[in-house]
Each structure stands twice: as C-alpha cells, then as structure tokens.
C-alpha positions as a Python dict, from the first residue, in 0.01 Angstrom:
ca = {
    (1, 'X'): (0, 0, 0),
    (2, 'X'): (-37, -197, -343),
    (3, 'X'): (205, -425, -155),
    (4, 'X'): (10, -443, 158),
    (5, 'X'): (-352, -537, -35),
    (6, 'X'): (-160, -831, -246),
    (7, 'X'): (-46, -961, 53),
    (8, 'X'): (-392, -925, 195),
    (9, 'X'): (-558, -1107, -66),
    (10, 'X'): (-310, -1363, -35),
    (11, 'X'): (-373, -1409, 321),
    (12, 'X'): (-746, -1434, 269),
    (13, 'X'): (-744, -1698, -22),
    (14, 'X'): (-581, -1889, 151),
    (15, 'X'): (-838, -1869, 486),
    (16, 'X'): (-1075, -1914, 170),
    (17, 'X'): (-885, -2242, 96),
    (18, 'X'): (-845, -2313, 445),
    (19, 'X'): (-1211, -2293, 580),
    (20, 'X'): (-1351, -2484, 222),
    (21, 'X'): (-1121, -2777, 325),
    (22, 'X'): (-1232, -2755, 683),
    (23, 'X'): (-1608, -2741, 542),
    (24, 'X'): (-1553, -3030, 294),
    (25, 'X'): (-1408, -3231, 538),
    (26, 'X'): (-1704, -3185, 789),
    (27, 'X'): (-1959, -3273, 541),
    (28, 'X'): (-1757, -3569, 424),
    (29, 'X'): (-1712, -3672, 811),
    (30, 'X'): (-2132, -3597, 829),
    (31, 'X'): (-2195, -3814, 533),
    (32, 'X'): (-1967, -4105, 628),
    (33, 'X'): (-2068, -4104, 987),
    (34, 'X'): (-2447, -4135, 891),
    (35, 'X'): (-2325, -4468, 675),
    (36, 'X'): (-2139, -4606, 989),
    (37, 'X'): (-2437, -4603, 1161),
    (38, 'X'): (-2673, -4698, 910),
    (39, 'X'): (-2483, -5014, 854),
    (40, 'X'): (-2409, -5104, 1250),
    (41, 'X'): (-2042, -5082, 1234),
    (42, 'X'): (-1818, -5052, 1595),
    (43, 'X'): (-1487, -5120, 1386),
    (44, 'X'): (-1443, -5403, 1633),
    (45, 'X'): (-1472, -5733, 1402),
    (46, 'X'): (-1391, -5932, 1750),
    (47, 'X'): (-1742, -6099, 1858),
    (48, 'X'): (-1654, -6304, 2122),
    (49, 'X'): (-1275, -6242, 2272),
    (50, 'X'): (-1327, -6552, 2492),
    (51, 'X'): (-1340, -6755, 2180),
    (52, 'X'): (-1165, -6563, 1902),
    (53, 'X'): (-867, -6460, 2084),
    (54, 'X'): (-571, -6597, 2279),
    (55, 'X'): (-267, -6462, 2505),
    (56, 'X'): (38, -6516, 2284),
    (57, 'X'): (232, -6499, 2558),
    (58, 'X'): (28, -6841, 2729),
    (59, 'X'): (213, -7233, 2691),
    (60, 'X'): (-35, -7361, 2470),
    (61, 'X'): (-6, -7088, 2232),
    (62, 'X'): (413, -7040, 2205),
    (63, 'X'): (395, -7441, 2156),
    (64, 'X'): (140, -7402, 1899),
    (65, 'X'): (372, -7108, 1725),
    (66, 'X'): (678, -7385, 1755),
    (67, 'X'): (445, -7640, 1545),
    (68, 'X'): (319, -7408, 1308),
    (69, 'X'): (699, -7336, 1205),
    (70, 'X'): (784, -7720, 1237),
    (71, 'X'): (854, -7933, 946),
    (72, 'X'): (810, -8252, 1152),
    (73, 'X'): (446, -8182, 1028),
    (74, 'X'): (505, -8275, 654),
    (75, 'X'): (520, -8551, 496),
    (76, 'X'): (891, -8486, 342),
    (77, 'X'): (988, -8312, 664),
    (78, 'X'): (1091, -8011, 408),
    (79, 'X'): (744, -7771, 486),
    (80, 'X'): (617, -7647, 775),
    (81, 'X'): (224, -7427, 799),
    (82, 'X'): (478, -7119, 807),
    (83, 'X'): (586, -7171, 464),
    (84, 'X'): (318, -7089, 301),
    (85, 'X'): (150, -6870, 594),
    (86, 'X'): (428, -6692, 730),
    (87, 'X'): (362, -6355, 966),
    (88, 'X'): (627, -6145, 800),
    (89, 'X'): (408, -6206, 436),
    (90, 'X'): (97, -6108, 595),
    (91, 'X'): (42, -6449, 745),
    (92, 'X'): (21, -6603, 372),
    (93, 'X'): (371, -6655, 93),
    (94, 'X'): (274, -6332, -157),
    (95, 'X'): (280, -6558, -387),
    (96, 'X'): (-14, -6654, -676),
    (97, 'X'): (-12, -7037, -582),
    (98, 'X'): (195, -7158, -323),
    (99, 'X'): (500, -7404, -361),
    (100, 'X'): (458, -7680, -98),
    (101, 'X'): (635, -7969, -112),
    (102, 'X'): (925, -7995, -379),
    (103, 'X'): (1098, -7676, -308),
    (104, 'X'): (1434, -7575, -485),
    (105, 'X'): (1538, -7446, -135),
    (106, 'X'): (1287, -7524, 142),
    (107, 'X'): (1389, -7241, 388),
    (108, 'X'): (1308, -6972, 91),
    (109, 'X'): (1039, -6821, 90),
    (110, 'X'): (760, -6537, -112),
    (111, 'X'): (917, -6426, -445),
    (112, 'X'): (1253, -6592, -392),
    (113, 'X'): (1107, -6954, -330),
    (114, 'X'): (1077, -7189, -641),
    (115, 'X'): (985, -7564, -730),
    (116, 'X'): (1269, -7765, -756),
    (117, 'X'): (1157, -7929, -1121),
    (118, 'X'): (849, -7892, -1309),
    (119, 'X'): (505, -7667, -1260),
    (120, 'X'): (302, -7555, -940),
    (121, 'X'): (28, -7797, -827),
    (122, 'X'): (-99, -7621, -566),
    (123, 'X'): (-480, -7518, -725),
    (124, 'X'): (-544, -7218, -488),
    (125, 'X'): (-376, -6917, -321),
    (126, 'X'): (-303, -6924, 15),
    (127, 'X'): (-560, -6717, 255),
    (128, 'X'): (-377, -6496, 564),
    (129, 'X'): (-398, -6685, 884),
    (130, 'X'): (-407, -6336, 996),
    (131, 'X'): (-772, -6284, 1175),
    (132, 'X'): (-861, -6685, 1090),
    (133, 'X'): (-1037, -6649, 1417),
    (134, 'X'): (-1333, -6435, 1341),
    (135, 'X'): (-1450, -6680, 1056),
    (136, 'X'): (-1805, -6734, 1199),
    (137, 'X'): (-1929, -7011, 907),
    (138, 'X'): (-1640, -7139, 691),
    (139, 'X'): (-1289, -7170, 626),
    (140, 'X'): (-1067, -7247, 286),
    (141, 'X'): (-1200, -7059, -25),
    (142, 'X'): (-1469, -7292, -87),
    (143, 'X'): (-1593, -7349, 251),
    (144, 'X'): (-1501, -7715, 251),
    (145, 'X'): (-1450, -7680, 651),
    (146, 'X'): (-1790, -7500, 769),
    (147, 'X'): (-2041, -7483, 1027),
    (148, 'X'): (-2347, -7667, 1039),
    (149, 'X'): (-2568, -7519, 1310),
    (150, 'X'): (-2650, -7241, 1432),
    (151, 'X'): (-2396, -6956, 1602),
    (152, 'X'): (-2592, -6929, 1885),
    (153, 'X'): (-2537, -7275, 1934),
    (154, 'X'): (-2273, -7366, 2240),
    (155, 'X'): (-2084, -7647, 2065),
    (156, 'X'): (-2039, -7612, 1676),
    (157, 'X'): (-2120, -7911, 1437),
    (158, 'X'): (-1866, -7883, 1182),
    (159, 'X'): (-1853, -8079, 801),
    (160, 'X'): (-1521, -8157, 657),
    (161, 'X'): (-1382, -8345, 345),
    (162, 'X'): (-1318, -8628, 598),
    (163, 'X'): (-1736, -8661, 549),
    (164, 'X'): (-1980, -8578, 372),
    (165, 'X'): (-2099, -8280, 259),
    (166, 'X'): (-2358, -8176, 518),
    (167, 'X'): (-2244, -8456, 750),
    (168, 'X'): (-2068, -8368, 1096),
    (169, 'X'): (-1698, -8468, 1154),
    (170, 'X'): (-1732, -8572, 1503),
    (171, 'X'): (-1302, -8534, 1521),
    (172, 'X'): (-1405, -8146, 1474),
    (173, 'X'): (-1458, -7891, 1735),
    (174, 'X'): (-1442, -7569, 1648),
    (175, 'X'): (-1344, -7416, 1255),
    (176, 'X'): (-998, -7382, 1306),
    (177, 'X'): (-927, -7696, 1509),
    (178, 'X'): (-1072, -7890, 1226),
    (179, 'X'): (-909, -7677, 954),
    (180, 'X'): (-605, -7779, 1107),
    (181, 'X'): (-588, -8099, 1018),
    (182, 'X'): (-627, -8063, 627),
    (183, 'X'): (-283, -7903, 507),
    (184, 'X'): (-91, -8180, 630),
    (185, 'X'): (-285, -8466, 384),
    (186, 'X'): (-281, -8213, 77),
    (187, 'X'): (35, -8390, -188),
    (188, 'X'): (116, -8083, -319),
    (189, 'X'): (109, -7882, 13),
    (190, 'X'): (268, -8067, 280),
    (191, 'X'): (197, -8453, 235),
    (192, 'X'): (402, -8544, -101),
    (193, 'X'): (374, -8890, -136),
    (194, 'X'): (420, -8988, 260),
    (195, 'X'): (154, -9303, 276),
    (196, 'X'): (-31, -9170, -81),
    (197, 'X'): (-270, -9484, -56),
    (198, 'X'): (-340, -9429, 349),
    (199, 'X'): (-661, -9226, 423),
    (200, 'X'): (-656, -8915, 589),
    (201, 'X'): (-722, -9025, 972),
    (202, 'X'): (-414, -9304, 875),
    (203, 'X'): (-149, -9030, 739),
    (204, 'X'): (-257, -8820, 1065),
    (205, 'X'): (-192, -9090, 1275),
    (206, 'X'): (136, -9140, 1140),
    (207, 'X'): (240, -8773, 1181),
    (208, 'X'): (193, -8768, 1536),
    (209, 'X'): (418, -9117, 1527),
    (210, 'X'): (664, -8877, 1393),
    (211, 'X'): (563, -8605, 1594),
    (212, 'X'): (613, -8893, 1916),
    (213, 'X'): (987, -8937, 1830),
    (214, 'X'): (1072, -8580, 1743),
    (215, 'X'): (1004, -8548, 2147),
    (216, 'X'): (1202, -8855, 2246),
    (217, 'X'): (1489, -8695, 2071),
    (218, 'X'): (1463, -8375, 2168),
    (219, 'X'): (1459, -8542, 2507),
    (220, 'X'): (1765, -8704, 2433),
    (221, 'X'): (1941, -8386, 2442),
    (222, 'X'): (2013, -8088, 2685),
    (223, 'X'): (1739, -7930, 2543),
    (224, 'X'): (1593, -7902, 2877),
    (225, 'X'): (1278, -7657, 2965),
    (226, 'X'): (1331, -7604, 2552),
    (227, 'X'): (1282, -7948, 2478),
    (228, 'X'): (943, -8073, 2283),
    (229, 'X'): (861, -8322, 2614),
    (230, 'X'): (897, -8023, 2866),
    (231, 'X'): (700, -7764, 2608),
    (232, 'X'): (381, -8013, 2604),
    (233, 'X'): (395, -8109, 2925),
    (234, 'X'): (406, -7768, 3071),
    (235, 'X'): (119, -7710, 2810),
    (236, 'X'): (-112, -7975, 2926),
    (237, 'X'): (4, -7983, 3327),
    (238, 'X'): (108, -8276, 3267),
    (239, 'X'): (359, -8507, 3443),
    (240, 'X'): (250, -8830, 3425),
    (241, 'X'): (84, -8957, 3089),
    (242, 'X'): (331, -9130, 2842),
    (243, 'X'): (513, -8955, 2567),
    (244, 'X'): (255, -9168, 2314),
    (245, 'X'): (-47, -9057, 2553),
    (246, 'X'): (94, -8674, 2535),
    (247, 'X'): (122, -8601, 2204),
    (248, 'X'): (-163, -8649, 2002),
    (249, 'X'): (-254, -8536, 1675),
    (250, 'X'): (-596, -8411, 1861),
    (251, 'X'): (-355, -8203, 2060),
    (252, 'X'): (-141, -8085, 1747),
    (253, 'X'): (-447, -7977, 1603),
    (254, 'X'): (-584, -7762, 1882),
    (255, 'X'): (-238, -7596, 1943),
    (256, 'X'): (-172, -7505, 1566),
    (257, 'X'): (-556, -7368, 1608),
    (258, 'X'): (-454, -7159, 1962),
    (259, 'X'): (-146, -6989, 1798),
    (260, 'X'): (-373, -6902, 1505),
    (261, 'X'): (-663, -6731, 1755),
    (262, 'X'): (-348, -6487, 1883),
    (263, 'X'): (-300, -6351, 1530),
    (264, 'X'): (-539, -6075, 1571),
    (265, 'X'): (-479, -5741, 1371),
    (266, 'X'): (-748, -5530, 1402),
    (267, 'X'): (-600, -5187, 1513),
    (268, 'X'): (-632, -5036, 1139),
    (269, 'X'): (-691, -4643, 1098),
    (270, 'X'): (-1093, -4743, 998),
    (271, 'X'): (-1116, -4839, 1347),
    (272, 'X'): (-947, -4574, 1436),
    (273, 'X'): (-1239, -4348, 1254),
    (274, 'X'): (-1483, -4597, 1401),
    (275, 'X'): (-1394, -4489, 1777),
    (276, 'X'): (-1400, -4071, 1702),
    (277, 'X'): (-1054, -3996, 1545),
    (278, 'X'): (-1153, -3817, 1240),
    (279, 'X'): (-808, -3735, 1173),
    (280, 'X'): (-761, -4109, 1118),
    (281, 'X'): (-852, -4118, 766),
    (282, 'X'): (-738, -3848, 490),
    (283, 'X'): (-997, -3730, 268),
    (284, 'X'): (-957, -3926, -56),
    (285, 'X'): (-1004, -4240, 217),
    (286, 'X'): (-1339, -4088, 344),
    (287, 'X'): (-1466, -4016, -23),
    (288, 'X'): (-1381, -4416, -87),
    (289, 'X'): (-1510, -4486, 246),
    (290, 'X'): (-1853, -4322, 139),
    (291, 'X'): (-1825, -4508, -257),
    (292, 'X'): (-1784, -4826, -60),
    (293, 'X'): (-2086, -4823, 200),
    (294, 'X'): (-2307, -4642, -78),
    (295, 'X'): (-2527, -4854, -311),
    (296, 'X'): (-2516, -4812, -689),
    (297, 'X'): (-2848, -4670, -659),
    (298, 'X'): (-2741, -4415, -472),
    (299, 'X'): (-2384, -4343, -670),
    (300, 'X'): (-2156, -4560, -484),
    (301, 'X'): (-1980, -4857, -597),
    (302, 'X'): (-2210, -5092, -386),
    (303, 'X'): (-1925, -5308, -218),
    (304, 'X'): (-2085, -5344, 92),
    (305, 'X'): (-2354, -5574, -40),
    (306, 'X'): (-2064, -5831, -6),
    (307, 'X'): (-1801, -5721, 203),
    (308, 'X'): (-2012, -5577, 511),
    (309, 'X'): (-2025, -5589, 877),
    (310, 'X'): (-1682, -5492, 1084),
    (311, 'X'): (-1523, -5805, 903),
    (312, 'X'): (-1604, -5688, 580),
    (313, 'X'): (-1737, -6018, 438),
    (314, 'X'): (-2067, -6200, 407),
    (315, 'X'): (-1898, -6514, 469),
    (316, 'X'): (-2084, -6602, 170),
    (317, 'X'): (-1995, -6737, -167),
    (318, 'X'): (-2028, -6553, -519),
    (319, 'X'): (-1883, -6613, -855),
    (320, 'X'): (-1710, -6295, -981),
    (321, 'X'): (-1541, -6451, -1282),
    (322, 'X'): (-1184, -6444, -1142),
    (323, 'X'): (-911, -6507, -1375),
    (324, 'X'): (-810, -6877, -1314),
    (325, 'X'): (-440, -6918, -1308),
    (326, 'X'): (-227, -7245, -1241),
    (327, 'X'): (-395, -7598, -1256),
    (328, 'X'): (-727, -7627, -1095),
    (329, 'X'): (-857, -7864, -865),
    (330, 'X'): (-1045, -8103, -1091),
    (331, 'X'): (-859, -8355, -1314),
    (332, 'X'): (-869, -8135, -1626),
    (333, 'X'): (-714, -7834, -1442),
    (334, 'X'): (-1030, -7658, -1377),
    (335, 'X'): (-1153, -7521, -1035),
    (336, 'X'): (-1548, -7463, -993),
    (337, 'X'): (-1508, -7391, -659),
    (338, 'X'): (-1796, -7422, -388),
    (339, 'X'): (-1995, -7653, -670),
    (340, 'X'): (-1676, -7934, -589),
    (341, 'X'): (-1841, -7928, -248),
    (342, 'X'): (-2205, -7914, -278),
    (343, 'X'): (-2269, -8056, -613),
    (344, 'X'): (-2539, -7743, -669),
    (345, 'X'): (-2526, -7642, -1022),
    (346, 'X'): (-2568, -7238, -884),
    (347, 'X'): (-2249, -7273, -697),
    (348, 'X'): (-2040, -7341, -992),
    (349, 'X'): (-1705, -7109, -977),
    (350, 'X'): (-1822, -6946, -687),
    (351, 'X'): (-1571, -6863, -406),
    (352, 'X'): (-1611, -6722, -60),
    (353, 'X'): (-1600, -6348, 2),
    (354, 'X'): (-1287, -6265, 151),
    (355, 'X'): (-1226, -6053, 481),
    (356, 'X'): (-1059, -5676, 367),
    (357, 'X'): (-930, -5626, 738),
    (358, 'X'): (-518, -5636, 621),
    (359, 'X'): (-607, -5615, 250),
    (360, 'X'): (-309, -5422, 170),
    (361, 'X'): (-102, -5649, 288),
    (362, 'X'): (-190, -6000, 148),
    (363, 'X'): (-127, -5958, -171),
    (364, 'X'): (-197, -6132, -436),
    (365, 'X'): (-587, -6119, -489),
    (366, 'X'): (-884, -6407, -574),
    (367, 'X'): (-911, -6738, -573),
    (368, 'X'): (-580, -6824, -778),
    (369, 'X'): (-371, -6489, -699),
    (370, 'X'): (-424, -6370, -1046),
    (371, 'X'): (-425, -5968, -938),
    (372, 'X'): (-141, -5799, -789),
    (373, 'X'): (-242, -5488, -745),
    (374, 'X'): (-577, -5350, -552),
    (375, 'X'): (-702, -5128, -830),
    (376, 'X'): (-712, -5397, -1046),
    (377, 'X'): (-931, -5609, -848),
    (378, 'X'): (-1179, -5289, -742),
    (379, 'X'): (-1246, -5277, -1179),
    (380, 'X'): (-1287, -5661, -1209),
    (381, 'X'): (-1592, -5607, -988),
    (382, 'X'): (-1725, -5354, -1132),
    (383, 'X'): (-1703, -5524, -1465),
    (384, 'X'): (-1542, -5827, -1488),
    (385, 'X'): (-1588, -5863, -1857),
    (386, 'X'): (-1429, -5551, -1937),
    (387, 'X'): (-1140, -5651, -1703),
    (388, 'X'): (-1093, -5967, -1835),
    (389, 'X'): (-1012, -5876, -2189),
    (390, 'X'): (-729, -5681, -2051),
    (391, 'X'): (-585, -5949, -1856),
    (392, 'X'): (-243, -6092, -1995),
    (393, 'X'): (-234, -6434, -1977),
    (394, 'X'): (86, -6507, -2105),
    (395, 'X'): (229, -6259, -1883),
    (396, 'X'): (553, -6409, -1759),
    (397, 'X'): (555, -6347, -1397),
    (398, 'X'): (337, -6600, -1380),
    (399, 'X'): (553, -6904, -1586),
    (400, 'X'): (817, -6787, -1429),
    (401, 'X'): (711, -6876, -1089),
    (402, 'X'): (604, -7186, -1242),
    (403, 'X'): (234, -7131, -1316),
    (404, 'X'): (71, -7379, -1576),
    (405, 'X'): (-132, -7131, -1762),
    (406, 'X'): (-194, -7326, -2071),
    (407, 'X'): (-552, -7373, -1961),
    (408, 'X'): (-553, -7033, -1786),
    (409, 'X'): (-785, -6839, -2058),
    (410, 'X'): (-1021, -7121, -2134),
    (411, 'X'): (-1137, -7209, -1760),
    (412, 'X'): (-1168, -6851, -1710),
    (413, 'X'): (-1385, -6777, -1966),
    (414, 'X'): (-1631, -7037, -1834),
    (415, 'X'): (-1628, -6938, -1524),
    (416, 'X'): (-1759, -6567, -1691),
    (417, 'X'): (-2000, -6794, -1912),
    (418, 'X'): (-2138, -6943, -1602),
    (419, 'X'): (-2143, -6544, -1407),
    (420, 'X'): (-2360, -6426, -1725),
    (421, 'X'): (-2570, -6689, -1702),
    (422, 'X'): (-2669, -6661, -1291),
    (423, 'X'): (-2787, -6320, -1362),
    (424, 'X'): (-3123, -6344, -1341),
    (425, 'X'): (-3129, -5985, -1483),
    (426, 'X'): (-2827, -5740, -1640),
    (427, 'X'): (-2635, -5643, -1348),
    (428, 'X'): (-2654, -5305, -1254),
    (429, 'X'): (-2292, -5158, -1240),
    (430, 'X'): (-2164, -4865, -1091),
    (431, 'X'): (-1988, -4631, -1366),
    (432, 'X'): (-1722, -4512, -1164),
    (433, 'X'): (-1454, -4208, -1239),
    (434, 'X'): (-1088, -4312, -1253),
    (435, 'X'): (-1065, -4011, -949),
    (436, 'X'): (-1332, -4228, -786),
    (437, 'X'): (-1186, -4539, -795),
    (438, 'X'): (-839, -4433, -631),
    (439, 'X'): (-1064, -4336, -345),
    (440, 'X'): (-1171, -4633, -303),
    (441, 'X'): (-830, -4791, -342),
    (442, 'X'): (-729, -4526, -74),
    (443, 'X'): (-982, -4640, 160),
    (444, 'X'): (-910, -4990, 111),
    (445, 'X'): (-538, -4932, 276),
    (446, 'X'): (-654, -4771, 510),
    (447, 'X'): (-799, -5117, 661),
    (448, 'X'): (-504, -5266, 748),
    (449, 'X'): (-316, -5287, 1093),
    (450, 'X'): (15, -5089, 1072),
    (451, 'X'): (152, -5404, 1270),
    (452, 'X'): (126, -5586, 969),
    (453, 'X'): (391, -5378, 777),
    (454, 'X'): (666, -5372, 1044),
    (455, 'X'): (877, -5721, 1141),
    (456, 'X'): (974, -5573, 1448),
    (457, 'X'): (618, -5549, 1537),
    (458, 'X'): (525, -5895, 1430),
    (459, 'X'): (850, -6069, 1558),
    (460, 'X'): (694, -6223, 1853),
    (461, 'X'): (487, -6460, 1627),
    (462, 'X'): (745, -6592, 1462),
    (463, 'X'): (1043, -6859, 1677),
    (464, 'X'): (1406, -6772, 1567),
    (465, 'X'): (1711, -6904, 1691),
    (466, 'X'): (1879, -6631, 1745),
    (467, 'X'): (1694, -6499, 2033),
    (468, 'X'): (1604, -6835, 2183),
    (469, 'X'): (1694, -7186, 2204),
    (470, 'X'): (1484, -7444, 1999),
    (471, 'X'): (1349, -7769, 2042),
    (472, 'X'): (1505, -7956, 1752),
    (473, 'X'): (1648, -7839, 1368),
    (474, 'X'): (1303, -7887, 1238),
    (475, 'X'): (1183, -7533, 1315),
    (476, 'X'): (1199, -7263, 972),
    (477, 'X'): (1433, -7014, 989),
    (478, 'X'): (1403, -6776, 724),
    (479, 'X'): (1745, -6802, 501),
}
C-alpha cells in the first residue's frame, strides 16, 4: 500500500506539473496573441507579391542569378555581387567588412577569404540580399538609394549618389533596379581602379562594353541554348536587335534586381504562430516574443518601437552608438552615416533599422559587423554605454581579418557623444533579467526561415557547374 500511495503521488505531481505547463502556456499564448493584434501583425511581410516577388524558375530571373555570380561585372574581373552576398552565407559574406577587390584567392569566400596585401577598405558590412524586395523607402545602411514620393504612388521617384540628395535619378525605377548599379563603381568593392577618373554613368558604360564581348565569345563557342547571346535573347524575346542593342547596362541592372525579388524567405516559425500554430514557438520564444512587442512602460524591452510591422523595421534611421570597426567612409576613417547624405546635423551616426526576418542567420551585427553574437547586440540597446566599455577593441579576430582598428575606439566614442547628446531627455531603459534577455534571444531565432540554414534548400539560387553547363569561366564557383 505505502508503495501504491508513492506511486500515486508521483503520478499526480506530475499531472500537477503537467496541467501548470499547459496553463502557463495558455496564458502566455493569451498574452502574446492580444500583442499580435494590438500591433496589426499577419506574419506576412510581402505587401505587394506582384511587385516584391518573382518566379525563380522564369528567363529573366535564372539570367539575372548568372550575372549576380559573374565577375564580368567588376572592374578586375576577380568579384562578382555573390562574393560578398552569397545565398549559402545568408545572402551576405559573415564577415565584419567585406573583402572586394584584392582578394588573396578570389573564389574564397566568409571566414576563409582574405586581402591579398594590406587592410580592409570596405567602410560597411554587407546587408543580406535576402528579402531586399520588401524595402518600401531605402536601401544601403544609410539610405543613400531611397524613395522620394509617396508609396501609393504608381511609379517611384528615386534619389541616388548619381544626384543630389533629394533630387530624382531619372536612370532609376524602382529601389533595387537603382541599387543595382552602385556596387560595381565602389574601388574597394568591385571597381578597383578600372577607369578611377571616369564618372559613374562612364565606368557603367564600359561594363556593359565588357559585358557586350563576354556574349560574342560565349557565342563563339558551343555554348549553345547556354550561351550569354541565347540566355538574353530568350530573356527579352528577342531575335533581332544587335548584340550592342541587347545588352545594356539598363538591362543588367533590372535582371540583377529580378533575381534579387525571388530571394524571399519568409516561412519562419513566427509566421508560423502568426497563422494559428501555437506549437510553433517554445515557451522561452513566447516570453521574448511578449518582452519584444511590450513597451518599457509596461515591462518589456520596448523593441518594437523600432523594429515593428511584419518586417520588423521602421525603415527609419537611429543612432545607437554602434561600435565602429574598420576605416570609415570619410577621409579620416570615420563613418557618420545618414548625416554623409543629408548634411542634417541630427542624423549624425545614425543608420537604418535593419529587417530581423533571417536574423539568425546574417551574422555579424550593425553598421560595421562589430557583434557576433545576438545577445550581445539585444544589451547594446538596452544600454549602449554599459556595452561599450566591455567591448574589446583590440580583439584579434578583427586584425586578423584585416580590420584597421586603430581609430576603432575613438570614432566610436563620438558616435556615443553624439547619442547622449540627441536625447532630449535620459532615456528610459528597460532593466532586464539575464533569464529575460535569453528569451528574447530565443525569440529572435525563431524569425528566421529554416531554408536559410540548409544548402540543399537554397541550391537553386546559386549556378554551379556541376549540375549545369555555363555560359563562360566568369561565373563563382565556390572553391
């Protein structure tokens, strides 16, 4: 009998257990639920599929994908877009700054690619192309490529370096058309010194000269319905127009742009959630989940007062005091950010909110890649000072990559100057419990696409040569 009752008890803590879990759960489910639909969320960032999204499978886009890996593109002919925004890294190079141009071995890539001689030049990380689509304003980190007019507007009037700021580039058509066109006339990114003195519309020009031959001698060959002539004119439906009148750089453009609208991700367990799967998210997820969407006020960590809506970004631009790694955009090695493009004192070090959708994946985090790991950035924003006296700037995974970080702690430290000063009162921060910040953390993984994480699902964006014939040499193969 004594036997009997211990195994009794036994049985009914652990219903006990059982049914608190079950209760917990619900009220978490309750709670988060209410927040969804306080804050108008479907889990659906897509807006306008017509738009935002292409068939992969369609000409325009598989010649696009062939471009985007092509090295004809670069001034050297040693880079291609895919080297520093390749699918298999989360459609970026997981690396802090990206090594462009001048490459030790140009066909290596993320951790194992280095500069041939000296430091890295290249000022900012590299965003994913991942989702590039469902940019509604801007594009780059400091908006330098942005929309003018309204959304609701048919055609978009879109500013570029190639103008003013606030003046239309009337080459541009959409964000990621014009956006296109930049890479290529960046020296330490793709352009070297191909034509240094020529302006941008001149170096462009002269690609697609390049670009012009590449398809005579692919044409040369028995390259056939794999060569570059039959790929754009199957593209276009065209069978008449000159080699010179087929390729343009207008068209390169818009192709890069339509393989970059069929890199959508969306399918992450949040959405999941979203639709009804409750079971989609464990319960450390749904506690971070309900931190996130919950304003200081109320005893949350207040994130969505940036990183909102189903994209989980106000497309807006804040300075957070990042650390600033590498050497800067401006002469002196500094990088103010959006200021370099408006010229309004306010804007000084601030830097566009980034998207969370695949957050787990594109690692390295801000403006320069200085954080490697996602718990590390959730405590810079809730107090960057604090965060910033921990940071190791002599830490040597950094030089050894080739980061200049002589200037590192100085820039930085004006940029957190400059975030002290734009508050017009002390910021309210969220005191949050170690427990409570790996829920958030937790959450925060839970927004990416499994795709993402799996080659095998992801091979289809990427051209290799051992499952189909390609037009030329020029295309990166992963070594």
């Amino acid at each position: 009998m004594k036997t009997l009752s211990i195994l009794s008890a036994f049985v009914l803590a652990v219903t006990a257990g059982i049914l608190a879990g079950c209760i917990d759960s619900s009220e978490l489910d309750n709670e988060l639920r209410m927040l969804i639909s306080t804050h108008g969320l479907t889990g659906n960032p897509v807006v306008d599929p017509d738009k935002q999204v292409t068939d992969l499978s369609s000409d325009k886009v598989q010649l696009g994908k062939l471009l985007f890996f092509s090295k004809h593109l670069s001034g050297s002919g040693d880079v291609s877009c895919a080297t520093c925004h390749h699918p298999f890294l989360g459609g970026d190079d997981d690396l802090p700054l990206s090594i462009g141009v001048d490459a030790a071995n140009e066909d290596k890539l993320g951790d194992k690619r280095a500069m041939s001689v000296g430091i890295v030049l290249v000022p900012r990380n590299a965003p994913t192309t991942f989702n590039s689509s469902l940019w509604k304003k801007s594009l780059f980190h400091d908006g330098r490529v942005e929309r003018l007019n309204n959304l609701d507007e048919e055609s978009a009037q879109i500013s570029t370096p190639d103008e003013k700021f606030g003046d239309v580039d009337l080459h541009a058509t959409d964000l990621l058309q014009a956006q296109a066109g930049f890479p290529v006339t960046s020296e330490h990114e793709m352009r070297s010194n191909y034509l240094e003195t020529s302006s941008n519309e001149q170096l462009r020009l002269n690609l697609q000269k390049k670009m012009v031959q590449a398809v005579k001698q692919s044409s040369l060959g028995d390259k056939g319905e794999f060569s570059w002539e039959f790929l754009f004119r199957r593209a276009y439906s065209d069978e008449q127009s000159s080699i010179e009148e087929l390729v343009t750089f207008a068209r390169i453009r818009e192709l890069l742009a339509e393989y970059q609208r069929s890199q959508i991700f969306i399918d992450t367990p949040w959405k999941q959630y979203i639709e009804g799967d409750s079971s989609a998210l464990n319960r450390s997820a749904k506690r971070g989940a309900i931190l996130f969407y919950k304003s200081i006020e109320q005893g949350g960590a207040g994130c969505v007062s940036c990183h909102s809506g189903d994209f989980f970004t106000d497309e807006g631009f804040h300075n957070i005091a990042m650390p600033q790694i590498g050497f800067g955009k401006e002469l002196n090695g500094n990088d103010r950010g959006r200021y370099l493009r408006t010229g309004v004192l306010e804007d000084q070090y601030a830097f566009r909110t980034p998207s969370l959708v695949n957050v787990s994946a594109t690692a390295p985090y801000g403006h320069a890649g200085a954080y490697f790991e996602l718990e590390t950035v959730v405590k810079h924003h809730l107090s960057p000072e604090s965060e910033l006296e921990k940071f190791n700037f002599d830490d040597p995974k950094f030089t050894r990559q080739g980061v200049l970080m002589d200037s590192a702690q100085k820039w930085t430290m004006r940029s957190l100057d400059k975030y002290k000063q734009v508050q017009k009162e002390p910021k309210l921060q969220a005191a949050l419990k170690e427990s409570e910040i790996d829920d958030i953390v937790e959450f925060l993984e839970y927004l990416t696409d499994p795709c993402v994480q799996r080659k095998s699902c992801l091979a289809d964006w990427v051209p290799s040569s051992e499952t189909t014939q390609l037009p030329d040499d020029s295309i990166l193969q992963i070594k």
